[in-house]
DOVEX-174947 format. One line per 3 residues: number of its first residue (from 1); for each residue z, x, y of N, C-alpha, C. Coordinates in Angstrom, 3 decimals, always signed. Each point is the difference from the previous one (the first is absolute). Layout:
N
NUM = Z/X/Y/Z/X/Y/Z/X/Y  ... $
// end
This chain:
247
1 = +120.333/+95.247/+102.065/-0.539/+1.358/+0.030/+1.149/+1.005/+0.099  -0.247/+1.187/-0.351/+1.362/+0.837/-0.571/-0.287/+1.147/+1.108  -1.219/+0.492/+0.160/-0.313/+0.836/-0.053/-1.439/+0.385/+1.035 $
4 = -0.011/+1.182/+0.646/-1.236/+0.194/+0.498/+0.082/+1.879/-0.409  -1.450/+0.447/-0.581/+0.387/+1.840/-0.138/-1.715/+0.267/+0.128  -0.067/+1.083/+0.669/-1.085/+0.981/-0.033/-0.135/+0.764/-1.062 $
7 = -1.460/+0.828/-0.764/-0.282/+0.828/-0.781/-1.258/+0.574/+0.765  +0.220/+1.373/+0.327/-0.887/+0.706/+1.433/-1.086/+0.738/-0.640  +0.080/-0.277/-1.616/-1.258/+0.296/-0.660/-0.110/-0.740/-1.045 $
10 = -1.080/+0.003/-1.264/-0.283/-0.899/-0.644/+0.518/+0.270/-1.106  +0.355/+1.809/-0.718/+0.740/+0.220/-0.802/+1.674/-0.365/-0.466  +0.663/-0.598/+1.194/+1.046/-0.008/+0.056/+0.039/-1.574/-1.426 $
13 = -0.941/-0.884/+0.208/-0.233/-1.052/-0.545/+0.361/+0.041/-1.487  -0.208/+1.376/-0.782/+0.042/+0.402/-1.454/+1.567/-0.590/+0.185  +0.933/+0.361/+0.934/+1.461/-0.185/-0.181/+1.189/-1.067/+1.060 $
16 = -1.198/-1.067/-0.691/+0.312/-1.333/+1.026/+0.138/-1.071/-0.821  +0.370/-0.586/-0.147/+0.215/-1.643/-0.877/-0.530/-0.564/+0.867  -1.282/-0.340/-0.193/-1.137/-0.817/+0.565/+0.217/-1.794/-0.759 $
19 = +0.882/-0.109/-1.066/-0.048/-1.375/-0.496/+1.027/-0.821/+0.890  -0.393/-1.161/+0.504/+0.360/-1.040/+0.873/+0.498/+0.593/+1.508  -1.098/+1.133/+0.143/-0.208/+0.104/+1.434/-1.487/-0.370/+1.015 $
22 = +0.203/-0.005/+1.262/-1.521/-0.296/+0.823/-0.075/+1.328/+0.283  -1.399/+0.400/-0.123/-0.620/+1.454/+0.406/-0.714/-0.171/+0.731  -0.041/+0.599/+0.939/-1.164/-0.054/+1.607/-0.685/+1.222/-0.345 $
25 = -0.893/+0.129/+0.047/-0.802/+1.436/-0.161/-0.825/-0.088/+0.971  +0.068/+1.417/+0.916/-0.345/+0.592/+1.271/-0.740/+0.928/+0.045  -1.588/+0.018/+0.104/-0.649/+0.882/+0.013/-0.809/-0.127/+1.695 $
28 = +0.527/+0.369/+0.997/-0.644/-0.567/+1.352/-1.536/+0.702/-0.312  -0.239/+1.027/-0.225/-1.050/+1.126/+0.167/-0.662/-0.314/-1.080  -0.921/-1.006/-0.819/+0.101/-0.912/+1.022/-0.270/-0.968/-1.681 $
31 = +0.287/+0.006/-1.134/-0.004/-0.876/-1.156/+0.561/-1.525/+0.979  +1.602/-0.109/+0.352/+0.698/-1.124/+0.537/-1.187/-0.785/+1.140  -0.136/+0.938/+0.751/-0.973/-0.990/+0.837/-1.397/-0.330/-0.423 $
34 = -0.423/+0.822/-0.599/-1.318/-0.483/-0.448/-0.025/-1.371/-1.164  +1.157/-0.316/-0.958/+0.479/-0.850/-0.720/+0.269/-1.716/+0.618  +0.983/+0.119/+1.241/-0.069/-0.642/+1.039/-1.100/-0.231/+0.655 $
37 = -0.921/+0.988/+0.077/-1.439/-0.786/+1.164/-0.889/-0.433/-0.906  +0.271/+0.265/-1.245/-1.239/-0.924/-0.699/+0.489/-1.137/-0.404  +1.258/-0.095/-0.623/+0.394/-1.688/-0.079/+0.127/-1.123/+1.425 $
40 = +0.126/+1.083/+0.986/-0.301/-0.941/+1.176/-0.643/-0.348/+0.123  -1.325/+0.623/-0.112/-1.449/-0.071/+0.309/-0.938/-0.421/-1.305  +1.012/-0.990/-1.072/-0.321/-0.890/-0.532/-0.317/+0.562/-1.762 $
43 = +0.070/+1.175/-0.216/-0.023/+0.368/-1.337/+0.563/-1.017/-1.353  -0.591/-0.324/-0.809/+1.188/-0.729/-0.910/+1.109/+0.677/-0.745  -0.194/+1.587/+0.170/+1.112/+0.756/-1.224/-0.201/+1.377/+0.233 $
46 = +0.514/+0.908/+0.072/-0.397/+1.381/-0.226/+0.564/+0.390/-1.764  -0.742/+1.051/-0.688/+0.580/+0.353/-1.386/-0.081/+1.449/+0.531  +1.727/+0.572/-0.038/-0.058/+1.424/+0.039/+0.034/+0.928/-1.641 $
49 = -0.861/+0.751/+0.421/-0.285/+0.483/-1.392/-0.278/+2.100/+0.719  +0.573/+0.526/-0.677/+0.230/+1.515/+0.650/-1.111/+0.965/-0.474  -0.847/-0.174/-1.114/-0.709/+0.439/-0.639/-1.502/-0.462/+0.450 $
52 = -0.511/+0.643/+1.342/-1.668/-0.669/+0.332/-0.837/-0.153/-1.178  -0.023/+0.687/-0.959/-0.713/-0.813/-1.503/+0.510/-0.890/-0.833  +0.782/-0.193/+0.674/+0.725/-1.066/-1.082/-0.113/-1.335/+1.002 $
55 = -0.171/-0.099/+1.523/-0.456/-0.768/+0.543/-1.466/-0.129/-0.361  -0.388/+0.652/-0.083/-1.498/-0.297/-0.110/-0.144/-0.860/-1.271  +0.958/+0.485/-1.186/-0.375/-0.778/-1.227/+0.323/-1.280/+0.351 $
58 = +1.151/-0.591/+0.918/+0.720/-1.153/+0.054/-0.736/-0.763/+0.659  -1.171/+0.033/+0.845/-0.440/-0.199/+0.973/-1.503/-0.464/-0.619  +0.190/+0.302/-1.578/-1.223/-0.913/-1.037/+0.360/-1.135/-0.482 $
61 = +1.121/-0.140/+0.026/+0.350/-1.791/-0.230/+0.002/-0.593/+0.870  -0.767/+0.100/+1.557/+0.120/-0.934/+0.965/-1.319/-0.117/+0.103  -0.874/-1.177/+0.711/-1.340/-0.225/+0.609/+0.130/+1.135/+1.015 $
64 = -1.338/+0.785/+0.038/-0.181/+0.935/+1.090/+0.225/-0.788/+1.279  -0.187/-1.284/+0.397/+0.173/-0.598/+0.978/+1.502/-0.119/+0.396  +0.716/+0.042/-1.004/+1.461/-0.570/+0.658/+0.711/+1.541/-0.117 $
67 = -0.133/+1.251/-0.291/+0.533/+0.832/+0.400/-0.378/+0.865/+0.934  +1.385/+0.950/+0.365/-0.174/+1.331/+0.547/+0.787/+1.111/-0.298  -0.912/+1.187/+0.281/+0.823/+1.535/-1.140/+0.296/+0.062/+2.118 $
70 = +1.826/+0.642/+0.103/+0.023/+0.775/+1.214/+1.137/+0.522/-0.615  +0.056/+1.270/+1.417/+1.263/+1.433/-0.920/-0.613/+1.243/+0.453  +0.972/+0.979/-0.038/-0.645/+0.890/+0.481/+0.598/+1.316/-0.592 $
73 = -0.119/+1.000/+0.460/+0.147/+1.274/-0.839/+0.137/+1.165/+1.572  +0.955/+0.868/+0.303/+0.087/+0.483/+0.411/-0.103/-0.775/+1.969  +0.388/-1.359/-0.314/-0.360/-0.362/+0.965/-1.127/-0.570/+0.883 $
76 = -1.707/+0.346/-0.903/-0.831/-0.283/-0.217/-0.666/-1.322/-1.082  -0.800/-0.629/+0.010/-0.399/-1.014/-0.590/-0.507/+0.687/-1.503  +0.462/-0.773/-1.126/-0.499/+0.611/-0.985/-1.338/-0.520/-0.580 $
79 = -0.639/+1.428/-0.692/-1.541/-0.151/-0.081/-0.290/-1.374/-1.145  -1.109/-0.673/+0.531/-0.336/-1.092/-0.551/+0.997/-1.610/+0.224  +0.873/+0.380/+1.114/+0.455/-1.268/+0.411/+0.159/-0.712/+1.256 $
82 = +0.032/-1.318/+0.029/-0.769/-0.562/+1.337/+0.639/+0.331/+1.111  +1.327/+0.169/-0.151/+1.045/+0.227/+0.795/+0.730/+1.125/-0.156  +0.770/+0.307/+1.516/+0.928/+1.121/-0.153/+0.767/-0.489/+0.029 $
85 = +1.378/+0.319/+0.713/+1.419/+0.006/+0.497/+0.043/-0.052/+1.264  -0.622/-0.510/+0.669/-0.085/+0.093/+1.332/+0.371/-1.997/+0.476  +1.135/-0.369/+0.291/+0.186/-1.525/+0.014/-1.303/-0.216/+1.333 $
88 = -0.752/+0.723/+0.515/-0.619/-0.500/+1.094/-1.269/-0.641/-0.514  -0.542/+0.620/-1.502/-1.054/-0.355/-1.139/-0.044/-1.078/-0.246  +1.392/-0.914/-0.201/-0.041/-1.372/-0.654/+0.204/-0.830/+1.010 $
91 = -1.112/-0.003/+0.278/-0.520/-1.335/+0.907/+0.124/-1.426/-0.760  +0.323/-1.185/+0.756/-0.523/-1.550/-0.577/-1.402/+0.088/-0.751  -0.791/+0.687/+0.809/-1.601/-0.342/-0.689/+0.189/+0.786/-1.210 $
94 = +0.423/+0.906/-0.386/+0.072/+0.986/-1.378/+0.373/-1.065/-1.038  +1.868/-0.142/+0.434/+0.506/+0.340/-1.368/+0.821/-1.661/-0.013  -0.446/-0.991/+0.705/+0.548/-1.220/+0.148/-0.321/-0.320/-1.384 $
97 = +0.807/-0.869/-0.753/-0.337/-0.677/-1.822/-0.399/+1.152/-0.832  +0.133/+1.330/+0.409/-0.248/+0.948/-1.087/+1.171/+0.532/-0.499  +0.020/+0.749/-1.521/+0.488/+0.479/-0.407/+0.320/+1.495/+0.142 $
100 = +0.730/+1.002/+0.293/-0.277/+1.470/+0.581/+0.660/+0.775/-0.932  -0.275/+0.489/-0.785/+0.637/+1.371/-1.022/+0.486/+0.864/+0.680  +0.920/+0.276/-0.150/+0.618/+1.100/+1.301/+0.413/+1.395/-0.546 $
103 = -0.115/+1.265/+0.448/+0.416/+1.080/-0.149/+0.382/+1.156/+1.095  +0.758/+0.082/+0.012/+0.530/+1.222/+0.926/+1.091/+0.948/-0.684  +0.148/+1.022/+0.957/+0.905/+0.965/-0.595/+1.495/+0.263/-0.246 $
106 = +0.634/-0.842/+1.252/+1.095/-0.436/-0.455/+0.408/-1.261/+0.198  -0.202/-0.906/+0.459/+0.004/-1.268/-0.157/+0.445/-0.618/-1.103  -1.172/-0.258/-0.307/-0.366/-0.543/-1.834/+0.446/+0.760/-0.877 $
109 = +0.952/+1.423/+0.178/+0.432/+0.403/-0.947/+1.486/-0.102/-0.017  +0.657/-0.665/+1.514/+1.252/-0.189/-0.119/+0.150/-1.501/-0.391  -1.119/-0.807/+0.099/+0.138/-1.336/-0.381/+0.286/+0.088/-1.925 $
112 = -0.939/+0.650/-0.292/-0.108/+0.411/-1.587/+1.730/+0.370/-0.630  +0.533/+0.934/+0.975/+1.238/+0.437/-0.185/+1.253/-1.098/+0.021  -0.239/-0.771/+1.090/+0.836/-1.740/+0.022/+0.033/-1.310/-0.752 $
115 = -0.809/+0.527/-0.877/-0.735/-1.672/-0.594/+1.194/-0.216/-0.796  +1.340/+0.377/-0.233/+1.318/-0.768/-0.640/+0.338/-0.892/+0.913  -0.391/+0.330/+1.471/+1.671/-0.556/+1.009/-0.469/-1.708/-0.208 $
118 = +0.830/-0.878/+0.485/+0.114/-1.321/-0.117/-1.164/-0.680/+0.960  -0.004/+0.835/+0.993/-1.205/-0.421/+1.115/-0.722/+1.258/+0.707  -1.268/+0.238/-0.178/-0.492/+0.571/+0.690/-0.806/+0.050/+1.700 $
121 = +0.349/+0.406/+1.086/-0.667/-0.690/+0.685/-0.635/+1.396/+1.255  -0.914/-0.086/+0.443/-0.743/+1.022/+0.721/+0.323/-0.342/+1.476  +0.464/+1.350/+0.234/+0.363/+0.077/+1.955/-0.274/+0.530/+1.258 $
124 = -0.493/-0.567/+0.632/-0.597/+1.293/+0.739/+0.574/-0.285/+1.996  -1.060/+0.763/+0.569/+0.522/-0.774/+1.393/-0.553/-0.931/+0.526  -1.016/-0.493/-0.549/-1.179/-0.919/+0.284/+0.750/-1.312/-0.466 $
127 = +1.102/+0.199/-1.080/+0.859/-1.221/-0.761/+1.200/-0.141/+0.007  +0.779/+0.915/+1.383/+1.160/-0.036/-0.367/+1.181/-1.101/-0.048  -0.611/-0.634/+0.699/+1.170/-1.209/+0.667/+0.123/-0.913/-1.672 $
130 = -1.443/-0.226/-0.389/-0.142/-0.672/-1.098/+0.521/+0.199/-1.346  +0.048/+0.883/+0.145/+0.595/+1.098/-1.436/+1.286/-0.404/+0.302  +0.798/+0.702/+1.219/+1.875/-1.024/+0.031/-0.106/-1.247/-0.354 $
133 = -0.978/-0.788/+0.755/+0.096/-1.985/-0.081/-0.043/+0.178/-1.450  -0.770/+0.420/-1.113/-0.015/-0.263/-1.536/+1.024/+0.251/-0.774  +0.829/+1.498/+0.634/+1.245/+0.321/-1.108/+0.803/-0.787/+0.734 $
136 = +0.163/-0.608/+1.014/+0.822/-0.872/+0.350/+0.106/-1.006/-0.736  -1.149/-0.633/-0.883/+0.782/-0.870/-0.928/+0.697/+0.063/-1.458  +0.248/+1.607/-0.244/+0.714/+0.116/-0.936/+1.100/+0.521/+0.086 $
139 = +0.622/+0.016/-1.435/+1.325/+0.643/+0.312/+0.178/+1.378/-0.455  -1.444/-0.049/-1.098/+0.590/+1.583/-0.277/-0.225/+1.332/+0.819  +0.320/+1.772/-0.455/-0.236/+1.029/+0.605/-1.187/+0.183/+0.547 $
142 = -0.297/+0.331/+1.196/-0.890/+1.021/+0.361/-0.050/+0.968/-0.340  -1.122/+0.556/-0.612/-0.480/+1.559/+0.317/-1.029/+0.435/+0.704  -0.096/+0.880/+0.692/-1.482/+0.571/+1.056/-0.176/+0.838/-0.663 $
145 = -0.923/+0.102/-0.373/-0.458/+1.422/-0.349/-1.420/+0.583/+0.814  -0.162/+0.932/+0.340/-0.800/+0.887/+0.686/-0.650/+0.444/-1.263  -1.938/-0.197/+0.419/-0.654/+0.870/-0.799/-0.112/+1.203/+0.471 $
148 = +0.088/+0.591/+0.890/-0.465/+1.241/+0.409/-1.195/+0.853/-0.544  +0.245/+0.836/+0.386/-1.552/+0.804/-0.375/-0.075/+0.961/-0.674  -0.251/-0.565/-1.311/-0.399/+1.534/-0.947/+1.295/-0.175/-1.029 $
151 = +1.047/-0.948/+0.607/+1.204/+0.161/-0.897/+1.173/+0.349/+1.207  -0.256/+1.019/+0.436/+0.625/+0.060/+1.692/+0.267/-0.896/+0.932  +0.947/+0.254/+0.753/+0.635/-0.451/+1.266/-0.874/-0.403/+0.796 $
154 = +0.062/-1.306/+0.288/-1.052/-0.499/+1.446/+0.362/-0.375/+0.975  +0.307/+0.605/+1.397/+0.120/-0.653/+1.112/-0.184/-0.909/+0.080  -1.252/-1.009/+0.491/-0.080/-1.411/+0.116/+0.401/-1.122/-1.410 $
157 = -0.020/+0.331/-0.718/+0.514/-0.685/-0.968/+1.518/+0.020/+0.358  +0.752/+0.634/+0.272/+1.417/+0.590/+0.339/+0.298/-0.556/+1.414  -0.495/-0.468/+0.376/+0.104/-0.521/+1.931/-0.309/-1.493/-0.503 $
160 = -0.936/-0.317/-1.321/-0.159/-1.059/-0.020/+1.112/-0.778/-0.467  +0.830/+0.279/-1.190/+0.968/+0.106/-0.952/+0.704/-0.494/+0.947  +0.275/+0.827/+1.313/+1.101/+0.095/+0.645/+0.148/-1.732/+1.151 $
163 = -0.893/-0.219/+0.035/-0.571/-0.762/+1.241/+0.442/-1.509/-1.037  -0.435/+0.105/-1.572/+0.001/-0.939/-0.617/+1.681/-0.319/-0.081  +0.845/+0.779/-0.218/+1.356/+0.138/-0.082/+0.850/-0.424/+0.854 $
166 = -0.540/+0.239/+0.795/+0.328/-0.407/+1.871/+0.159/-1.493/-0.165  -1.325/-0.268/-0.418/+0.001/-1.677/+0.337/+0.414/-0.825/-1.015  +0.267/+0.165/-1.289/+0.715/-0.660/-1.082/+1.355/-0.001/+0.379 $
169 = +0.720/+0.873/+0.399/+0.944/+0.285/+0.105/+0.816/-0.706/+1.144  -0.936/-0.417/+0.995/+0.859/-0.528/+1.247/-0.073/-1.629/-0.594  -0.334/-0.352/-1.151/-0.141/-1.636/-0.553/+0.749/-0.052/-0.814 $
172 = +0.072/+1.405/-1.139/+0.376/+0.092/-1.058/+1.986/+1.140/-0.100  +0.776/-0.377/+0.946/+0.915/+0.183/+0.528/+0.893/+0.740/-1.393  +0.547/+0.912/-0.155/+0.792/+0.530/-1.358/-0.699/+0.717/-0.954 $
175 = -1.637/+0.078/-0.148/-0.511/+0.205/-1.058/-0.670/+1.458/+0.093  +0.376/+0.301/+1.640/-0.663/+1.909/-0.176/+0.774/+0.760/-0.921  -0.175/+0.742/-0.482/+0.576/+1.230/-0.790/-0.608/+1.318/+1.349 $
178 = +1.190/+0.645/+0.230/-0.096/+0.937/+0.190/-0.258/+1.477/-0.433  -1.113/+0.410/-0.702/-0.591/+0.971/-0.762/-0.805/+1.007/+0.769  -0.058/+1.094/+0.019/-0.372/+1.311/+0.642/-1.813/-1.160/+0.168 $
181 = -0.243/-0.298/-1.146/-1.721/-0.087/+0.527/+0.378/-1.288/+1.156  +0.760/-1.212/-0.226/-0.339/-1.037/+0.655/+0.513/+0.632/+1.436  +0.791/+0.259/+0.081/+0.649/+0.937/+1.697/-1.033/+1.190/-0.217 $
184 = -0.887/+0.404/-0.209/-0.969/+1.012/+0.392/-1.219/-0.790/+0.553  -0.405/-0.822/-0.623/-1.080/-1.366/+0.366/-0.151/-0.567/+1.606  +1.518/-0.641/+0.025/+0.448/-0.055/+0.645/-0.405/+0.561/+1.534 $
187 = +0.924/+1.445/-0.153/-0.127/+1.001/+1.026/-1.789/-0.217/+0.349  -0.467/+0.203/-0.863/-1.640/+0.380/+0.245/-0.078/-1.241/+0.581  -0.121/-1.291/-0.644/-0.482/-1.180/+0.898/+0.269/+0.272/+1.530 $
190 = +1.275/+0.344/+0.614/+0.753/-0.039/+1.191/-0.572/+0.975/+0.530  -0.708/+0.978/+0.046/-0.503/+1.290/+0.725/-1.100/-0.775/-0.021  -0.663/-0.262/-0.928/-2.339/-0.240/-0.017/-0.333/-1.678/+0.726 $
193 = +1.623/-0.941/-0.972/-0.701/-1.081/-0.260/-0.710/-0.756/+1.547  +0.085/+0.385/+1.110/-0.303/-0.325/+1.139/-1.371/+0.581/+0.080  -0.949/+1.081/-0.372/-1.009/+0.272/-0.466/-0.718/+0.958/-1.242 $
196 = +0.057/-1.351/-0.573/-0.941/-0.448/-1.449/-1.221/+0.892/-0.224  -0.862/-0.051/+0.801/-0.836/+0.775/-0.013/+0.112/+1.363/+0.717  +0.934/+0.293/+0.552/+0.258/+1.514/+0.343/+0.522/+0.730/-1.364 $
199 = +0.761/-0.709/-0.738/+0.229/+0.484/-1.299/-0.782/+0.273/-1.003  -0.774/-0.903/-0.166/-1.584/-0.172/-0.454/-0.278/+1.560/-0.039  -0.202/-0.038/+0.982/-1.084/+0.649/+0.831/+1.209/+1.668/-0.397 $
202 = +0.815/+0.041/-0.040/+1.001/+1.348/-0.063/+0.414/+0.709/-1.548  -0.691/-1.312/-1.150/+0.306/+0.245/-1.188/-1.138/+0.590/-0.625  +0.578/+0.906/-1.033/-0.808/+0.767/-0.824/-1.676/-0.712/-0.576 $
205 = +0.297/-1.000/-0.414/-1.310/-1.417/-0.811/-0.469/+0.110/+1.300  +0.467/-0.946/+1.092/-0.923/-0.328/+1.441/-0.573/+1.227/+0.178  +0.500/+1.193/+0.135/-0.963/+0.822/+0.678/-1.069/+0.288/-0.742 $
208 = +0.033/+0.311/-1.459/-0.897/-0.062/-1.114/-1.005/-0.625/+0.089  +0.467/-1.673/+0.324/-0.956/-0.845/+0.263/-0.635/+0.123/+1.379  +0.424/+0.277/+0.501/-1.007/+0.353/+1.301/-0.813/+1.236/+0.516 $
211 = +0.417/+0.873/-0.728/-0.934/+0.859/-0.769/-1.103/+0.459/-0.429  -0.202/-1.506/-1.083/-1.212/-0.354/-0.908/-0.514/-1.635/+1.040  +0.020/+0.019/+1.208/-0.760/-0.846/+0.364/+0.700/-1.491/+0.123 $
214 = +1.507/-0.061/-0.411/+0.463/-1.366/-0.244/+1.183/-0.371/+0.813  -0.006/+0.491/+1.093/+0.984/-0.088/+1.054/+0.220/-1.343/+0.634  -1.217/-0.662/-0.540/+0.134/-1.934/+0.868/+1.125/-0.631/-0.966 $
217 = +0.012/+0.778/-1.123/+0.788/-0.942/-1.176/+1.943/-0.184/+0.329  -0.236/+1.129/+0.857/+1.663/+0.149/+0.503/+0.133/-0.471/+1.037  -0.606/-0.435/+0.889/+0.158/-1.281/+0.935/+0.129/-1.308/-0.722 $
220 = -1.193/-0.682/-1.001/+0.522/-0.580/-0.806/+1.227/-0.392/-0.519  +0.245/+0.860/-0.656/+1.173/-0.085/-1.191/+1.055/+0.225/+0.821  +0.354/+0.466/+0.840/+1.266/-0.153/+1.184/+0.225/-1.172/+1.112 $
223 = -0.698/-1.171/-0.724/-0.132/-1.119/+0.843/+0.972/-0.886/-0.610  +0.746/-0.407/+1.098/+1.459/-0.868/-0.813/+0.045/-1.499/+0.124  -0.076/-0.461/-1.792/+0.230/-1.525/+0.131/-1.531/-0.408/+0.547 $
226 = -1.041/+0.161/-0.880/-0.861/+0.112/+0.907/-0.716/-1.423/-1.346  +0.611/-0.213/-1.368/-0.085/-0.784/-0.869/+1.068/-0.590/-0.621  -0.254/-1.520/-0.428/+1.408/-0.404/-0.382/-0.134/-0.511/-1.127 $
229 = -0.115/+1.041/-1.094/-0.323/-0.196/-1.570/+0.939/+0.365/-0.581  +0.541/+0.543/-1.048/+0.533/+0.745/-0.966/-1.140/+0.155/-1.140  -0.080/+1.036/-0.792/-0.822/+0.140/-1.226/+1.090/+0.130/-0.703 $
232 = -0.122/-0.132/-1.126/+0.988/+0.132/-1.449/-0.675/+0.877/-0.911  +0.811/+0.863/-0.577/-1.195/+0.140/-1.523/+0.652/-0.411/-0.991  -0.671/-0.867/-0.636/+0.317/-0.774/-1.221/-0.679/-0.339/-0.680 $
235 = +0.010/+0.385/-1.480/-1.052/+0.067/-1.422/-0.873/+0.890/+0.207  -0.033/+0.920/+0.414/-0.907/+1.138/+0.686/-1.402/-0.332/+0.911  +0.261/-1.014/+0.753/-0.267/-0.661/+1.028/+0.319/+0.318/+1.474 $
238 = -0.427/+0.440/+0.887/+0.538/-1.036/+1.358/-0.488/-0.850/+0.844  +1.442/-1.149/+0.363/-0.747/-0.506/+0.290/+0.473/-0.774/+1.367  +0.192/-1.311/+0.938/+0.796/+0.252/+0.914/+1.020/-1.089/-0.407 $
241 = +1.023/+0.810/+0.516/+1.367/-1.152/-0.704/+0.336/-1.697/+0.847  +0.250/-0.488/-0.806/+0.499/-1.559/+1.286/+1.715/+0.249/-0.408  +0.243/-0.283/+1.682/+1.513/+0.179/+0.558/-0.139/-0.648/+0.936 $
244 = +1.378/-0.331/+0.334/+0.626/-0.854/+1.268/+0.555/+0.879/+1.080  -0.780/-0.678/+0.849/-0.077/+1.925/+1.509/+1.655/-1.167/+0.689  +0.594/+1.463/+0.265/+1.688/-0.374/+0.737/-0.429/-0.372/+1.302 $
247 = +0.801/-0.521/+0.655/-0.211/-0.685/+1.504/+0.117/-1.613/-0.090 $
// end
C-alpha cells in the first residue's frame, strides 16, 4: 500500500485516478449505515440506482416477493416505496433474502461517481474496524471520500474519514500522506471522536434530521463497530465482501 488520502467532497473525484485504487465511501447521515444494517440484517444485495423512476422500472424484473424500493428524498421516504433511509427500518423480519433498490441523495450518487476505482467499499461507524481489517489485505491506495450533503462539506462524514485514518495508519506505518484534507480529518476526529453522537447531533444533516422527526437515527448511526461486515459495490451490486479480519 502506497498510500492513504481524503476527498472532503464528492466533486473532488472528477480529478482523481480512481483506476487501481480502494474507495471507501462515507455517507454517515445516513446512506453508509443504512447499507450496513441491511446486509447485516440479512439482505442479499442492495442495487443503487439515483433516479426513484428508474428504480421503480428496475424493480419489474424481480418477483414482487423478492424485492424492495427504499431511498429517500429530502431526507424523507420516497412516495410509493417500502422503505426510507432510516437504517432503524431494516429490520431481519423486512429485508432478510431480499433484494432492496436503493436511492438517496447523496449516497448513491457518489457511489455512481466511483464505479472506475479498483474496489469499492462502503464505511460507516457501525463498520469501522471492518472496513481497516479488509483494506488490510491489499496493497493498493486508499481513498476516503466523504459524500456530504448536497455536494458540500460534512462534518460527520469528516470526523468519520478522520477516525478511519487514525486506525489504518497505526498498522499501516509509512503510508499517510500528509495533505491539508487528511491533517484536517484528522484534527476533527481528535476534538469529536470521543463523542460520536455529540457530533451527530452538532452537524448541519443531524439537526435537519431531527427536525423532521428522525433524531433516533443519530444515536444509531453513531454507534461504533457495532457490525462486522464490509459491503462492496461491484457490477452495480452491493453486496457483503469475504475478507480475512487481522488479529
Amino acid at each position: 500500500m502506497n498510500s492513504i488520502n481524503v476527498l472532503l467532497v464528492p466533486k473532488e473525484i472528477n480529478h482523481t485516478e480512481l483506476s487501481g485504487k480502494i474507495i471507501v465511501v462515507i455517507d454517515i447521515l445516513r446512506a453508509s449505515s443504512t447499507i450496513v444494517t441491511a446486509l447485516a440484517r440479512g439482505c442479499r444485495g442492495l442495487i443503487p440506482i439515483f433516479s426513484p423512476d428508474k428504480v421503480k422500472e428496475k424493480s419489474k424484473g424481480f418477483a414482487k416477493e423478492e424485492v424492495l424500493l427504499g431511498g429517500e428524498r429530502k431526507g424523507k421516504k420516497i412516495k410509493g416505496f417500502d422503505l426510507g433511509n432510516s437504517p432503524r427500518e431494516y429490520t431481519e423480519e423486512l429485508v432478510k433474502d431480499k433484494i432492496i433498490i436503493f436511492s438517496t441523495t447523496n449516497g448513491v450518487k457518489t457511489l455512481e461517481m466511483a464505479k472506475n476505482a479498483f474496489k469499492i467499499v462502503i464505511g460507516s461507524f457501525l463498520n469501522l474496524q471492518a472496513v481497516c481489517d479488509y483494506c488490510y489485505n491489499f496493497q493498493e491506495d486508499i481513498i476516503i471520500v466523504c459524500a456530504g450533503k448536497d455536494g458540500n462539506f460534512s462534518l460527520e462524514d469528516s470526523v468519520c474519514a478522520g477516525m478511519l485514518i487514525n486506525s489504518l495508519k497505526k498498522n499501516l506505518p509509512g503510508v499517510f500522506r500528509g495533505t491539508d484534507a487528511n491533517i484536517a480529518v484528522q484534527i476533527l476526529y481528535k476534538k469529536y471522536g470521543n463523542n460520536i453522537l455529540g457530533v451527530l447531533k452538532k452537524s448541519q444533516h443531524g439537526k435537519y434530521l431531527e427536525s423532521i422527526g428522525l433524531g433516533r437515527d443519530l444515536e444509531f448511526c453513531s454507534t461504533l463497530d457495532a457490525f462486522n461486515i464490509v459491503p462492496i459495490f461491484e457490477n452495480r451490486v452491493i453486496t457483503t465482501a469475504e475478507y480475512r479480519m487481522r488479529g
